[in-house]
FILO-500438 format. One record per residue: residue in one letter; x, y, z of N, C-alpha, C, O, CB in turn. Coordinates in steps of 0.1 Angstrom, whole numbers, plus 2048, in hexadecimal, padded with zeros to 3 digits. Glycine has a CB too. Layout:
aXYZXYZXYZXYZXYZ...
***
This chain:
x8087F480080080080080980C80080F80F80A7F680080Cx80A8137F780B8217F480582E7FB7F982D7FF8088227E9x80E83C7FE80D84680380484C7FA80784A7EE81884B806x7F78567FB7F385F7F37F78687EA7FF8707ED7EF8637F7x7F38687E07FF8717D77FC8807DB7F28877DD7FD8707C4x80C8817DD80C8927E080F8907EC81089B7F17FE89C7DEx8128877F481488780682287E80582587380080287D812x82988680C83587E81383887881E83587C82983B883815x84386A81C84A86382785686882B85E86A82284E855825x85B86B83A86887583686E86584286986184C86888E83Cx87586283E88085784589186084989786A844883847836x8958568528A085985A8AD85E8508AB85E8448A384B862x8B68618538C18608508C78548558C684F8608C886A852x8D184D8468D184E8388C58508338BB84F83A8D5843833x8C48538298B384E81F8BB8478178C78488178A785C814x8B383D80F8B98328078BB8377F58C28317ED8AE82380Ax8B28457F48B684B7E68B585A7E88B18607F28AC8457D8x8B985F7DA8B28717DF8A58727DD8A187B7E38B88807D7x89D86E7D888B86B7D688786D7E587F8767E88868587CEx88B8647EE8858647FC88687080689087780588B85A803x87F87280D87B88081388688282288187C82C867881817x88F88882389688682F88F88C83C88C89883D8A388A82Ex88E88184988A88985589189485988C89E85D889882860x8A08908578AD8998628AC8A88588AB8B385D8C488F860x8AB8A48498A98AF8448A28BC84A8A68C884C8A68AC83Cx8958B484B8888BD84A88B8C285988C8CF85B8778B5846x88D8BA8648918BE87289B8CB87489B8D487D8988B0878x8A28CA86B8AE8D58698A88DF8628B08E98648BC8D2863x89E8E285A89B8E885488B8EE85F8828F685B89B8E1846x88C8EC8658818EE86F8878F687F8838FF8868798DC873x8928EE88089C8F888B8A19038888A090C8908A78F3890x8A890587A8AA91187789D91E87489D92A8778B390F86Cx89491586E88591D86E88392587F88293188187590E86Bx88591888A88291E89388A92789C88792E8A587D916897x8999238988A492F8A08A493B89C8A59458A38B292E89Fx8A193B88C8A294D88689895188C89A95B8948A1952874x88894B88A87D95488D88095589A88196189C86F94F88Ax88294E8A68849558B288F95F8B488D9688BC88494C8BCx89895E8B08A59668AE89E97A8AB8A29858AE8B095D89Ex8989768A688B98589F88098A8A88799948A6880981890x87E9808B28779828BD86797D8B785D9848B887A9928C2x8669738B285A96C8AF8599638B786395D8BA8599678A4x84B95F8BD8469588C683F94B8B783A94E8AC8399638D1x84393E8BF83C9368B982E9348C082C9358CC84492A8B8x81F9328B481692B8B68119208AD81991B8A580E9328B7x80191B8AF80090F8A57F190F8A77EB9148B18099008A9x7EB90A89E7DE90B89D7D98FE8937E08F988B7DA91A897x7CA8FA8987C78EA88E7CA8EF8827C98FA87C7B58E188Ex7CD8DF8817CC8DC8737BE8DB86C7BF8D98607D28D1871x7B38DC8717A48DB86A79B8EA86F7978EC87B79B8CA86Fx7998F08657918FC8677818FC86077E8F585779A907860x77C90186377190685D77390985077E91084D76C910864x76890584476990883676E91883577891D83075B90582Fx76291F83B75F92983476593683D76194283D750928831x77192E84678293784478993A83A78E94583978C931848x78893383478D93882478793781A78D93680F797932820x77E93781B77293880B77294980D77595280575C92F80Dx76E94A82077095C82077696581D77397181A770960827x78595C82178C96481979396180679B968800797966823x78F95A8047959587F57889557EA7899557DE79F94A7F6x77C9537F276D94F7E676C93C7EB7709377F57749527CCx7669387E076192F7DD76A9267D876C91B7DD7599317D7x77092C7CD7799277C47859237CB78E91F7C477D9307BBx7869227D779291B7DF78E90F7E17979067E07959217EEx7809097E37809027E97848F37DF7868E87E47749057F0x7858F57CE78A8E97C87958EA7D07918E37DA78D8E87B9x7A08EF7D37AD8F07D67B18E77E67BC8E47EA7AF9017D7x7A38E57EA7A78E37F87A58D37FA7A38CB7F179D8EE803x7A68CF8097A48C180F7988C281A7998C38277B38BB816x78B8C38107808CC81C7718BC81E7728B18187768E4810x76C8BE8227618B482875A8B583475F8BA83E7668A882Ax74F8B18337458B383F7498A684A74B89A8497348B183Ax7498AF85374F8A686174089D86873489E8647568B4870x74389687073A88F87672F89687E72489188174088687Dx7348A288372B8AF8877218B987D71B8C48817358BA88Dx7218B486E71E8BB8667228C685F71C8CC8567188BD869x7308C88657378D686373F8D58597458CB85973F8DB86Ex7428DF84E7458DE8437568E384A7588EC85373B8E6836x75F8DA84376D8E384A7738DB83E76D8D28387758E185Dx77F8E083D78E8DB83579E8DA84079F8E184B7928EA827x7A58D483C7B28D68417B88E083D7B68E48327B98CD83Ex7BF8E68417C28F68417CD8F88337D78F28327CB8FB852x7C990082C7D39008207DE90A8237E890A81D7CB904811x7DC91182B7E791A82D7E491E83C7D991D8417E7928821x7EF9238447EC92A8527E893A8547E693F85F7F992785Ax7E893F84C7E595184C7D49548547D095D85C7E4957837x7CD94884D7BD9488547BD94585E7B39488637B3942850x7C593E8657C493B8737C994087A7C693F8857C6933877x7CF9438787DC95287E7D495C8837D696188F7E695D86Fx7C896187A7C49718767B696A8817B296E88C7C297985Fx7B096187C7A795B8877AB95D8967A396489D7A694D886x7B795789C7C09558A67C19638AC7BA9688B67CE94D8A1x7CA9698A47CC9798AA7C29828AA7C498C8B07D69818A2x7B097F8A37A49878A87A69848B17AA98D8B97979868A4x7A49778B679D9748C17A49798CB79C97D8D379B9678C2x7B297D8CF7B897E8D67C398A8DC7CB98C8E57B89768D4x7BD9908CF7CD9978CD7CD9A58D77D89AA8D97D099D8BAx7C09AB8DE7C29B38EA7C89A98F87C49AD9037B29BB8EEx7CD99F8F97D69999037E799B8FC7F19989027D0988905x7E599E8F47F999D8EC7F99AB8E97EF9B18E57FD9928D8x8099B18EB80E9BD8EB8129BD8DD8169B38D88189BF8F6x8139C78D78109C98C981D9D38C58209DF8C88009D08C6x8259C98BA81F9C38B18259B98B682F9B68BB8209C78A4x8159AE8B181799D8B682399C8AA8239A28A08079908B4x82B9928AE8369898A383297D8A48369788AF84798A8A7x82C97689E82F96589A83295E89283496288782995F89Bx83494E89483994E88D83093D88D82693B89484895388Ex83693188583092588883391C87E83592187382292688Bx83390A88083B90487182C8FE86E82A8F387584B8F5873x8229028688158F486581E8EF8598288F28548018FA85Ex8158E685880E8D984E8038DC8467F88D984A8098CD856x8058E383A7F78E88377F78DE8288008DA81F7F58FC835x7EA8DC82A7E48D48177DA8DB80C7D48E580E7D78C5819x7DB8D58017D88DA7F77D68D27ED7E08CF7E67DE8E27F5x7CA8CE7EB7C98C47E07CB8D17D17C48DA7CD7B78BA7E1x7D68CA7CC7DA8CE7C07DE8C67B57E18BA7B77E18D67C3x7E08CD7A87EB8C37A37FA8C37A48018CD7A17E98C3798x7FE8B97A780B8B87AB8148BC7A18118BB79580F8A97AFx8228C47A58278CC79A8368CA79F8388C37AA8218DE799x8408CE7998518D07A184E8DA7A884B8E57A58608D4798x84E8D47B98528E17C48458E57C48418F17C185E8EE7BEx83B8DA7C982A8DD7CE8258CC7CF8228C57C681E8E87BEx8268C87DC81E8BC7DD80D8C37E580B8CF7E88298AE7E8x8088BA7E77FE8BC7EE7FC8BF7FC7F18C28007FA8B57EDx8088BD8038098C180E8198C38118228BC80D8018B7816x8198D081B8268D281C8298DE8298218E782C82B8D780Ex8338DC82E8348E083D8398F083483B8F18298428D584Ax8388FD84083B90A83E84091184A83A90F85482F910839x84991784A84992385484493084E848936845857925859x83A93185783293D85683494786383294486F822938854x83995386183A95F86683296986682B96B85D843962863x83296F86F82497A86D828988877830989881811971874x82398D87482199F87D8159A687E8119A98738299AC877x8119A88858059AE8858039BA8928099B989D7FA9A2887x7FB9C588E7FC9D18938069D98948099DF89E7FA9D289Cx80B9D98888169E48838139E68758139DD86C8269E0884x8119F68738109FA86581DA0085D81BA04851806A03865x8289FF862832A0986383B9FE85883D9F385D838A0C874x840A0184A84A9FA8418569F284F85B9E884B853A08833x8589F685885F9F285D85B9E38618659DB8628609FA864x8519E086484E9D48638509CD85A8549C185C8469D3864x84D9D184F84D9CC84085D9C884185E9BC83D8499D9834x8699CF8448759CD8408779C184687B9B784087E9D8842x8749C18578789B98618789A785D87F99D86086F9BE86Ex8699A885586299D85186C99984486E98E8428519A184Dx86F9A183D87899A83088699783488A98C8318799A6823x88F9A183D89B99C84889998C84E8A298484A8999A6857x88E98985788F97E85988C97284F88C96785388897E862x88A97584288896E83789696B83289A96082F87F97482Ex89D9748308AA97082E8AF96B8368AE95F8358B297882Cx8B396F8408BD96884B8B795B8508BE9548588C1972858x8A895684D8A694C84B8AD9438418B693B84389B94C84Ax8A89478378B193B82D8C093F82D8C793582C8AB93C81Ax8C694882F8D894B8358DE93D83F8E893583F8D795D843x8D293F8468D69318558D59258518D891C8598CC92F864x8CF9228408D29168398D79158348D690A82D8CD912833x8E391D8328F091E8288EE92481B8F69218118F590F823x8E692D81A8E193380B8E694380C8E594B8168CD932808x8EC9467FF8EB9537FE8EA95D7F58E195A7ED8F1957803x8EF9657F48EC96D7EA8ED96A7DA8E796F7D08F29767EDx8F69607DC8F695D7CB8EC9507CC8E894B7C29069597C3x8E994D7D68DB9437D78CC9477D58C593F7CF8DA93F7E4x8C89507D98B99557DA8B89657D98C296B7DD8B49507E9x8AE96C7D58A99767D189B97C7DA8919767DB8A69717C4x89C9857E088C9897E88889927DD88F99C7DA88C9927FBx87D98E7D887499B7CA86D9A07CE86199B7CF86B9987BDx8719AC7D28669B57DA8599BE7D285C9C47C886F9C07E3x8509BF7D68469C67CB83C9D17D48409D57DF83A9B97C2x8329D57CF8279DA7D68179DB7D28169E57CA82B9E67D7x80E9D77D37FD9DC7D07FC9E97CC7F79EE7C17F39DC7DCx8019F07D97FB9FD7DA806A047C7802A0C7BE802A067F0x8149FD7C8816A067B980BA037B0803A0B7AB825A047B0x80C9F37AC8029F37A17F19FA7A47E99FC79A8029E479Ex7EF9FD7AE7E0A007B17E5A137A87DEA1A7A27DA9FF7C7x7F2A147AB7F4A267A67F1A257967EDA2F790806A2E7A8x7F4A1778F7F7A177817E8A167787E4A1C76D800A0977Ex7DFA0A7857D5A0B77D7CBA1A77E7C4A1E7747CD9FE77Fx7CDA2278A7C6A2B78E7C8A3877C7BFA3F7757CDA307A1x7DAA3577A7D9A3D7717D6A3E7627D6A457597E1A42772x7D3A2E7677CAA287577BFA2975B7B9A217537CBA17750x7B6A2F7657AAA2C7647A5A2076279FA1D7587A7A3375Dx7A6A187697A6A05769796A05775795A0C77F7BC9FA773x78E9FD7727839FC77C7879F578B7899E978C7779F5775x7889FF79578B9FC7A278A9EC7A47939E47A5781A047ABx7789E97A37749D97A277E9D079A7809C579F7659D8799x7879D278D78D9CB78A79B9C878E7A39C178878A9CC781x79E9D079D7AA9CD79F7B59BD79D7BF9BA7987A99D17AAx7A79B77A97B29AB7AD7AF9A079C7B599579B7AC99F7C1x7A99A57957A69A17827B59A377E7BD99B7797999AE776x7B79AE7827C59B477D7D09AC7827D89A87797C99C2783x7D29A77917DC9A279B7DC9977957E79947927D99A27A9x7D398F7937D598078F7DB9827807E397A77C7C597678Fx7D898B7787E198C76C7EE98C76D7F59837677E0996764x7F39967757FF99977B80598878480E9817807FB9A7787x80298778980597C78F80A97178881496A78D7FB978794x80296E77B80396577281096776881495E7617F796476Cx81597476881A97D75982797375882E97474D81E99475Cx82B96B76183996475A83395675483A94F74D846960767x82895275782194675281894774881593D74181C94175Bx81495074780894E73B81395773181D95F7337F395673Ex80B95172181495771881396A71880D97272081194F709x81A96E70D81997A70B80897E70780198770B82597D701x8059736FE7FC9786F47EE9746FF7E597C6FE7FD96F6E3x7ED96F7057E496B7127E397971B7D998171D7EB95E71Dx7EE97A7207ED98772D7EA9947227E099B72580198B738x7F19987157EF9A170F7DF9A470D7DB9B070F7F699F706x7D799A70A7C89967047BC99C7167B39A47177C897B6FFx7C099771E7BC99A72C7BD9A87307B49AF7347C4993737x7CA9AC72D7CD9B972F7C39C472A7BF9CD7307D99BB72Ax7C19C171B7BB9CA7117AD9CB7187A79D57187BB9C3701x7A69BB71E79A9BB7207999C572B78E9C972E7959AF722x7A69CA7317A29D573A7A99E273C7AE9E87467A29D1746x7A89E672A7AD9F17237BB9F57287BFA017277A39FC726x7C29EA72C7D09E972F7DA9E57257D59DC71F7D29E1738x7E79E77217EF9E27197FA9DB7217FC9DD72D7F49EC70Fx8009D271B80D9CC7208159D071E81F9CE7258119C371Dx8169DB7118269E77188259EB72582E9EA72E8299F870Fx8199F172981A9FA73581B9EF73F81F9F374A80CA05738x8199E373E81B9E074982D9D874D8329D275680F9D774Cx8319DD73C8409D673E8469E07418519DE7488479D0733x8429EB73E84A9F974384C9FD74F855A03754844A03740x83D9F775583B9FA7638479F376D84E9F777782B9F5766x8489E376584F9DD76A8609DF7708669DF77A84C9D5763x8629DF7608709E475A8729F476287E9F676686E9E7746x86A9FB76486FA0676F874A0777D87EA0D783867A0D770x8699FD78086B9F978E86FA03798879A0279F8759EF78Ex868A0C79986AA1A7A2865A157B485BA0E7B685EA2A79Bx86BA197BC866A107C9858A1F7CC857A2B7C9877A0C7DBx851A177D4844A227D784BA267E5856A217E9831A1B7D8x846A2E7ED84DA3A7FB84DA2C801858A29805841A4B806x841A20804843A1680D84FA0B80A855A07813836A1080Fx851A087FE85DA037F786BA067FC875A0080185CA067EBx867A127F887BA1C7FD879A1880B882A1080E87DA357FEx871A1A815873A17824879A08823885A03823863A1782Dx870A048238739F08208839F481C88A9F08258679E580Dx8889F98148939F380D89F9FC8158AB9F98158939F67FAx89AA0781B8A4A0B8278A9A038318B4A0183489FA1482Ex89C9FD83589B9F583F8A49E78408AA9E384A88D9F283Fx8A69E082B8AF9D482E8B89D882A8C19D08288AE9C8829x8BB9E58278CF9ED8218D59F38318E09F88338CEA02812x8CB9F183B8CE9F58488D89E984B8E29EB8508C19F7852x8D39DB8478D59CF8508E19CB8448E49BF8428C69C3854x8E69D383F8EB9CD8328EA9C08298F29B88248F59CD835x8DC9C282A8D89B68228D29B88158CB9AF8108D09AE828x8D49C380F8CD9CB8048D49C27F48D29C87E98D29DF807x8D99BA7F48E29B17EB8D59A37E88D399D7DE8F49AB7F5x8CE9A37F38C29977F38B699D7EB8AE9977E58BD992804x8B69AA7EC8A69AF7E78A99B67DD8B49BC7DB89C9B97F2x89D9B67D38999BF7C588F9C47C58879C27CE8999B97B9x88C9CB7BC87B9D47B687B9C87AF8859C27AB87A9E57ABx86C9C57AD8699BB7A685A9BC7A58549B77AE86E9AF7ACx8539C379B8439CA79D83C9BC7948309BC79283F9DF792x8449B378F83F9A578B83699C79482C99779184A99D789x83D99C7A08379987A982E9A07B38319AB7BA83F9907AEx81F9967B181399C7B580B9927BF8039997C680A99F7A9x80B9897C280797E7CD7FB97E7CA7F49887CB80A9807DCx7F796E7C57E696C7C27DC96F7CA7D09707C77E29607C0x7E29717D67D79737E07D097E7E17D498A7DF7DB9727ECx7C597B7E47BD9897E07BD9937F17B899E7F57A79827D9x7C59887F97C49928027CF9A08077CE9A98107C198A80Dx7DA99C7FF7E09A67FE7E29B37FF7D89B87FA7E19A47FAx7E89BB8027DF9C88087E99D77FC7E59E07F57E49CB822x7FB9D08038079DD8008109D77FA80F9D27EF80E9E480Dx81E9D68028249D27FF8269C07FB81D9B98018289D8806x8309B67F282D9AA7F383A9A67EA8419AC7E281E9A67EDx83C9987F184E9977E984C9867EC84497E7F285F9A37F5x8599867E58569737DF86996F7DF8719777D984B9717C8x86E9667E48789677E787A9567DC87494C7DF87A96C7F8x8869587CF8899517C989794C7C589D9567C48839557C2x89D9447C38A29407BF8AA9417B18A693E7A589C93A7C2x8B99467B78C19517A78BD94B79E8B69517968D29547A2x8C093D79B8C093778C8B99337848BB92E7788C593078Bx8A793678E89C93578989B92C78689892B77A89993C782x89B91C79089C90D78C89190B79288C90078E8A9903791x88891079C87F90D7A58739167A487392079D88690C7B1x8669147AD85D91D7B085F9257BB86A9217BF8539187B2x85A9307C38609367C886092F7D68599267DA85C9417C6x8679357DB87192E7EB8639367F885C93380188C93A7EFx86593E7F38589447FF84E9537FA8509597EF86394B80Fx84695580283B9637FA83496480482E95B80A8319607EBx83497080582C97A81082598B80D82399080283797B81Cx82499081682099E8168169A68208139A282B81A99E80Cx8149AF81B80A9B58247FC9B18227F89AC81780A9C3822x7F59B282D7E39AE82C7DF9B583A7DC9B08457DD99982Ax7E29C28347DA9CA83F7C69C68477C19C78527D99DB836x7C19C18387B39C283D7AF9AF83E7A39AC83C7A79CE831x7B89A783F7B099C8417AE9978537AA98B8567B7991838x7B099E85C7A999C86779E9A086979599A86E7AD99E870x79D9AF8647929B485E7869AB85577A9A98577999BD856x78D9A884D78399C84178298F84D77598D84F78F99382Dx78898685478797F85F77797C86576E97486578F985868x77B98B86E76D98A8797659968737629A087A77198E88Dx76199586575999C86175B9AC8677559B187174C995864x7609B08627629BF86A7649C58777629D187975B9C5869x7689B88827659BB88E7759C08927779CB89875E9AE897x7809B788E78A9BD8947939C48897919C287D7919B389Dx79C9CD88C7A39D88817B49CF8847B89D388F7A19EF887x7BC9C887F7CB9CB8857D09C38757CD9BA86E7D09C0898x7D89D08767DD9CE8667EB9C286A7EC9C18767E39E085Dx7F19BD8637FA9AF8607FF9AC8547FB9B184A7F49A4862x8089A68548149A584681899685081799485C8259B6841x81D98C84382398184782497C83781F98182D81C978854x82F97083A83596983083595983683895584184396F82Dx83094F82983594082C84093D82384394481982A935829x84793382685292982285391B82685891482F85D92E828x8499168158499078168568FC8188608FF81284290480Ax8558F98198658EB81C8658E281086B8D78108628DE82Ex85E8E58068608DC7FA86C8E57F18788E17F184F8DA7F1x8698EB7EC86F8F67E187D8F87EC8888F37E98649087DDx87B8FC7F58878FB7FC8948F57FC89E8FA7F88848F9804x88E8E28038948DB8028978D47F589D8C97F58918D7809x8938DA7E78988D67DC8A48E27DB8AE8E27D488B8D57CEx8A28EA7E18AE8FC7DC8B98F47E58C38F17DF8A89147E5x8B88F07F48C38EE7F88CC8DF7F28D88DF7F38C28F0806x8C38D47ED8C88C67E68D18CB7DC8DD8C67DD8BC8BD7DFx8CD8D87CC8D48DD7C68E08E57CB8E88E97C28CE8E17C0x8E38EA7D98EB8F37D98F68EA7E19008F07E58E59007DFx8F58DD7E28FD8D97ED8FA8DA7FD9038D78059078E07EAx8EF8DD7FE8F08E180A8E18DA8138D98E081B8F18F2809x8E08C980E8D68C28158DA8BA81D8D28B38238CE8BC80Fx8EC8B881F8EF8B08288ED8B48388F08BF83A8FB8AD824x8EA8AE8418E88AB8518EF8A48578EA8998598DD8A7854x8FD8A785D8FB8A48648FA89286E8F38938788F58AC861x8FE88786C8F38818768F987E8839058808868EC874871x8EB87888B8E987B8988F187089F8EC8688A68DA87B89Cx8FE87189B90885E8A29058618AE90186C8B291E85A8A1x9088558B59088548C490F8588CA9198588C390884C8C9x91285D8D892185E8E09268558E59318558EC9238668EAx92084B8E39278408EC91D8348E49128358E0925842900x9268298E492281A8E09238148EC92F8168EF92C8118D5x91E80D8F69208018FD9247F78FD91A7F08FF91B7FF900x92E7EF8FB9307DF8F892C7DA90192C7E290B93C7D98F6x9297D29029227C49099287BB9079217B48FF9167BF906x9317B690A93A7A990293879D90C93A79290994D7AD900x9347A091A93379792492379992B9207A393294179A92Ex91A79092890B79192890E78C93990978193990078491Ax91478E94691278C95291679B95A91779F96691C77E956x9177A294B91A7B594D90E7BE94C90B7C89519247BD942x9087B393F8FE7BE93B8F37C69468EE7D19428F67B7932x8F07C09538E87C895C8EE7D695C8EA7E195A8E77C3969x8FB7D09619077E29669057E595A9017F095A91B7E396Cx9067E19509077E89438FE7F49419008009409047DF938x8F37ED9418E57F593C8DF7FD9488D48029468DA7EA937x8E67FE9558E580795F8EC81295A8E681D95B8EA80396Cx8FA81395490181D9528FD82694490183294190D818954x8F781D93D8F181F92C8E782A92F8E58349288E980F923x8E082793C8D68339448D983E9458D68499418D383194Fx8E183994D8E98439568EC84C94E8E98589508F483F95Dx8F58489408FC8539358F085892D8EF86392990984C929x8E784F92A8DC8599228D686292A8D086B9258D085191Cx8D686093A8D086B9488D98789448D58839468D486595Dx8E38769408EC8829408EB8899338EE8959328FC87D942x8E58829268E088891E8EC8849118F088B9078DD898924x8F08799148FC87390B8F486D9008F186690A907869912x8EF8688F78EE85F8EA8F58548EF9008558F48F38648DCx8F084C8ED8F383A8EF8E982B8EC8DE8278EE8F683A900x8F88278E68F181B8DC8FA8108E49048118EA8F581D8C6x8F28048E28F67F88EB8F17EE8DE8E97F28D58ED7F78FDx8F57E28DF8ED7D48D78E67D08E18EA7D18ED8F67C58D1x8DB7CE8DE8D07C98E58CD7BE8EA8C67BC8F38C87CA8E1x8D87B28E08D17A28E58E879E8E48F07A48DC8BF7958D1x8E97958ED8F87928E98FA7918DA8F378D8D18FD7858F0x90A7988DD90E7968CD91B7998D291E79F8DC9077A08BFx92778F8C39327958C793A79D8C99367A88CC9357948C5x94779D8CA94D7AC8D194E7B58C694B7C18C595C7AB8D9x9557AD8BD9577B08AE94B7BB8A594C7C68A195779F8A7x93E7B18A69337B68A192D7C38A592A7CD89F92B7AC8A3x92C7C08B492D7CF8C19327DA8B792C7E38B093B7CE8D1x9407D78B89487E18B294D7E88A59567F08A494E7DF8B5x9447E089993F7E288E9357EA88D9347F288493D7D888Ax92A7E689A91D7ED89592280289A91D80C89490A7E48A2x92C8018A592B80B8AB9328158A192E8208A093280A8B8x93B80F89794481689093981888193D82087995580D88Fx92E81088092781187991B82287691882986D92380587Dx91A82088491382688791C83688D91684188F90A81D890x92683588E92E84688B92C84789C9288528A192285787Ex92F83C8A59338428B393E84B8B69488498AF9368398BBx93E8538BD9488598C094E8538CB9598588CE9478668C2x9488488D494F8408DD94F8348DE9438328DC94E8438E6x9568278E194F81B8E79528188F295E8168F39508108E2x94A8168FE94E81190794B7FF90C9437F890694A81C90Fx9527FC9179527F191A9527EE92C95C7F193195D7EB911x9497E993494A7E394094E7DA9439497D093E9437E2945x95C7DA94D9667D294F9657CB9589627D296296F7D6950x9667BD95D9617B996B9757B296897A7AA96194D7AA96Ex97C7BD9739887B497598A7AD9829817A69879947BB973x9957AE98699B7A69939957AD99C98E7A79A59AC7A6996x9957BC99C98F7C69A897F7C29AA9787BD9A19907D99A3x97D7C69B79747C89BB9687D39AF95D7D19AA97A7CD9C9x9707DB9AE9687E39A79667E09959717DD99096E7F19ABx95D7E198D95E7E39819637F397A95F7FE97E9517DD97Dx96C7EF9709737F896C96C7FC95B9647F49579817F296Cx96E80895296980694797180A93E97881494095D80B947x97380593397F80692797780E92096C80A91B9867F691Ex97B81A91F97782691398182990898D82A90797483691Ax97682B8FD98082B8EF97C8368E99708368E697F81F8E5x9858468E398184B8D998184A8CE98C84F8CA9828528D8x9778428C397983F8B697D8488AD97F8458A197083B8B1x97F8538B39888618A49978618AC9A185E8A697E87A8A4x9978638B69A98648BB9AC8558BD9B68538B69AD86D8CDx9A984C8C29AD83D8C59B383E8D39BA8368D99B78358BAx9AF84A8D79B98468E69AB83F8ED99F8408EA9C28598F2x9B18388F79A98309009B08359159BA83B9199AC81B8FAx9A683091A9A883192599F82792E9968209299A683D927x9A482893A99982094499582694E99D82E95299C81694Bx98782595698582995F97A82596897281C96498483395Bx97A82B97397182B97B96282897696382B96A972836982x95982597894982597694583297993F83997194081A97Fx94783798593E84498694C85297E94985E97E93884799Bx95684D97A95985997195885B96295D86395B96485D973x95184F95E94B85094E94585E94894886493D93F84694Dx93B86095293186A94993B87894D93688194691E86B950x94687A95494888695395B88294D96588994F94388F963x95B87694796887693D96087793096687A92697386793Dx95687593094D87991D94988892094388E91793986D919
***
């Protein structure tokens, strides 16, 4: 029996090909997720995985709901598995957000699904760090949020000749259509054009455009100018402050499909343009607003970063190896009238917080000491019953080869 298509098995280190999904990987790719964002002063949270439908029908229409993993529950209640974390976020912080001092920072790794069709660098389900800010209107936020986007992927070994942040804005293109006289109502008509403009052909986006007395020079011009708007220049003060202004561009290409989008919005890619994008975020001043139907006001910007696209950027760059977790110590057992004292002290050193591997059923000394060197100990030890009264223990470092003997109770503080 087979896994669902689109859903992954992630197994140990080794994995037995590169096809297989690594645990140690994704684990490492989840600690650095979680050191930068706290390093920035983000609080982790987490929220179910099963929401109510018409969380995100509210905010996206109807038309989401092919997209989703949705069904009536045994209570009658129409819900889906969460396709993204931004709606539960903005749910989460109504409900709560006069108890948090402002501006809230969070941050959090879901598991979100999406029945789609499977593509390079999009399965159906896929873990994200998602970051967020809320109750700050000030570009300064805006910058802080793209900072920790870099020096996120930085703490994976990536850099500047690795990845690209394409920074853009709403509010310019909202200046372009205002001076085409473009019908207000057809904005987000417009955005999804934009959105699409590296995928659909010329003669497609050109044909759409016209239907809304728009040309595709002006919008290549627009592009090709790339003038930052007053909130842009801030933003871009903000990452030439941190000297990180080598990671970011003008980039009025990118427009983010979402219709909830508010200002600013940036998509962070990959130089050689082998992949989909690595992460995408922005402003969405009014979807807490859209949330609780007009009850609470707290504007917010955040960004996700799926672990698929990712972990294909760092496999190409060299940079998917981990690491593994050897033991500090092997136990031999070579004399089964030890093994009690043995496996008292095997305690004892895992009490202290040491890694330790023992054979489990007798085996030779030889074999013992095959599996230990197998397995990348950095020590083997052995319990000695000699002439003395006392038992003694023969310690070995497998990288220097020096050996020693000792006492029982000075083991854990000669390792």
């Amino acid at each position: 029996m087979d896994r669902l298509p689109g859903f992954r098995d992630f197994y140990p280190n080794p994995v037995p090909n590169g096809d297989v999904w690594s645990l140690d990987l994704r684990n490492h790719i989840f600690a650095q997720w979680r050191r930068v964002a706290k390093v920035y002063g983000f609080q982790e949270y987490d929220g179910p995985p099963v929401e109510p439908l018409d969380l995100y029908t509210t905010k996206s229409g109807q038309e989401i709901v092919g997209q989703l993993y949705n069904f009536t529950d045994k209570g009658g209640r129409d819900v889906s598995l969460r396709p993204e974390m931004t709606p539960t976020l903005a749910r989460m912080v109504a409900a709560h957000e006069r108890g948090y001092k402002k501006p809230i920072k969070w941050f959090s790794v879901p598991q979100v699904f999406r029945y789609e069709r499977q593509q390079k660098g999009r399965l159906r389900e896929h873990f994200q760090l998602n970051a967020d800010i809320f109750g700050e209107i000030d570009p300064a936020a805006d910058a802080e949020l793209i900072a920790l986007l870099i020096d996120t992927l930085r703490a994976l070994g990536l850099s500047s000749e690795d990845f690209v942040i394409r920074l853009s804005s709403r509010q310019a293109w909202q200046g372009l259509l205002k001076s085409k006289d473009c019908e207000p109502d057809r904005e987000y008509e417009f955005f999804q054009i934009i959105d699409k403009l590296e995928r659909d052909s010329e003669e497609s986006t050109a044909s759409k455009l016209a239907a809304m007395g728009l040309s595709l020079d002006d919008v290549k011009s627009f592009i090709a100018a790339a003038e930052p708007t007053a909130d842009l220049e801030r933003i871009l003060d903000g990452i030439k402050a941190r000297h990180l202004s080598q990671f970011v561009t003008i980039d009025y290409s990118i427009i983010r499909g979402l219709a909830y989008y508010t200002g600013p919005v940036f998509e962070a890619f990959d130089r050689k343009g082998e992949f989909r994008a690595i992460a995408g975020g922005g402003r969405y001043d009014g979807l807490v607003t859209l949330i609780t139907a007009g009850k609470t006001h707290l504007p917010g910007l955040g960004f996700g970063m799926g672990d698929v696209v990712l972990t294909e950027l760092l496999k190409s760059r060299g940079l998917a190896s981990v690491p593994a977790a050897n033991p500090d110590v092997f136990v031999l057992i070579e004399e089964e009238s030890l093994r009690t004292l043995s496996l008292s002290l095997i305690q004892q050193l895992r009490e202290s917080g040491k890694q330790v591997e023992f054979s489990l059923t007798p085996a030779k000394g030889d074999k013992q000491f095959k599996r230990a060197t197998e397995l990348g100990a950095r020590h083997v030890l052995r319990i000695e019953q000699g002439p003395e009264p006392q038992a003694t223990v023969w310690l070995k470092n497998l990288k220097s080869r020096m050996e020693k003997r000792l006492a029982l109770n000075d083991v854990i503080n000669a390792l």
